[in-house]
C-alpha positions as CSV (number, residue, x, y, z in Angstrom):
1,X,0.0,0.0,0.0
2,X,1.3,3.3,-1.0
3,X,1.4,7.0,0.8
4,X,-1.9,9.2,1.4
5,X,-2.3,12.1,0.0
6,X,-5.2,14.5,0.4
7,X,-6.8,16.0,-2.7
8,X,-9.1,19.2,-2.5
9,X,-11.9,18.7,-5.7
10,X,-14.9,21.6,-6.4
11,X,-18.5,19.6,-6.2
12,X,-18.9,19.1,-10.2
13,X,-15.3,17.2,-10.4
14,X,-15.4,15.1,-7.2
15,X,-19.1,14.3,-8.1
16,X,-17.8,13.3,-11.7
17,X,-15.0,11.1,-10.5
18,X,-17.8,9.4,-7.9
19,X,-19.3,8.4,-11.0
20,X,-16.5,7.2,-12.9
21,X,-15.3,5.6,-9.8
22,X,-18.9,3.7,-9.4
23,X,-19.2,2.9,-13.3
24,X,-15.6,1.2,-12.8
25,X,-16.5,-0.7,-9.5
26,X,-13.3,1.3,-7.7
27,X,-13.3,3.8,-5.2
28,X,-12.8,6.9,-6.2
29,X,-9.7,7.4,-4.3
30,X,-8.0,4.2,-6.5
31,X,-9.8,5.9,-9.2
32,X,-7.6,8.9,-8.9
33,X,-4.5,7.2,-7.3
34,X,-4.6,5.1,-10.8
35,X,-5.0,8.0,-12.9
36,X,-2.6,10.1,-11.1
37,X,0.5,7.4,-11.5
38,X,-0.6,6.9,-15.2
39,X,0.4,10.5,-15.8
40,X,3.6,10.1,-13.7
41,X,4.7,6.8,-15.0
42,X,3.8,8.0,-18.5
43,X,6.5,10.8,-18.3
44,X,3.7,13.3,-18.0
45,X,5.0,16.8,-17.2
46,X,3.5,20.1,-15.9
47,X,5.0,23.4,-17.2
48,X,4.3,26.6,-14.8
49,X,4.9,30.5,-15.1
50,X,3.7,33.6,-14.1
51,X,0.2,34.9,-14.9
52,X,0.1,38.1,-16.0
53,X,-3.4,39.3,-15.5
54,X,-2.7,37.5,-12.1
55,X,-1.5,37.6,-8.7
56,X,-0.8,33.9,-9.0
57,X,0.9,31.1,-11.5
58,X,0.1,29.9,-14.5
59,X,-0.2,25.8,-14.9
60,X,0.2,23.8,-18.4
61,X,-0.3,20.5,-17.6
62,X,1.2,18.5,-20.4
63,X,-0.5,15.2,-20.7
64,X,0.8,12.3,-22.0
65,X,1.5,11.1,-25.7
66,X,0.5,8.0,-25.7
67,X,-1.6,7.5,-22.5
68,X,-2.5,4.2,-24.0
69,X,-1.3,1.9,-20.8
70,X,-3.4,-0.9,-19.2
71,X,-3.2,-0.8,-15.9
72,X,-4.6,-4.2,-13.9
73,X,-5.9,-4.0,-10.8
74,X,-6.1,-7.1,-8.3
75,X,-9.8,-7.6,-6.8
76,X,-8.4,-7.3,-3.1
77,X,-7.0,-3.6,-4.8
78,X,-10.4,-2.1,-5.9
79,X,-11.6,-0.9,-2.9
């Protein structure tokens, strides 16, 4: 079992992740722990700067190429 991380989501996106979670038969934590490491292990990249109408940053995720992987998830994993 991995580390914990807490994730802040607005209403409409944890709502829609609950759903793709439920449609999937995961929770939506795995959910998001499986798309999270898909981006990482997939050499996924996120590109920041300042914003100029701002005050804050800019953030550019960069997604990646061929996001094609399968991941496979053990029964005993998917909740």
């Amino acid at each position: 079992m991995g580390d914990e991380l807490t994730v802040k989501l607005g209403s409409e996106v944890k709502g829609e992740i609950e759903r793709m979670a439920k449609q999937a038969g995961l929770t939506p934590s795995k959910l998001v722990a499986v798309l999270l490491e898909g981006f990482v292990q997939g050499e996924g990249k996120v590109f920041t700067g300042p914003w100029k109408e701002g005050p804050g940053i800019r953030i550019l995720p960069d997604w990646p190429r061929f996001s094609s992987k399968v991941f496979k998830i053990k029964q005993e994993e998917m909740k």
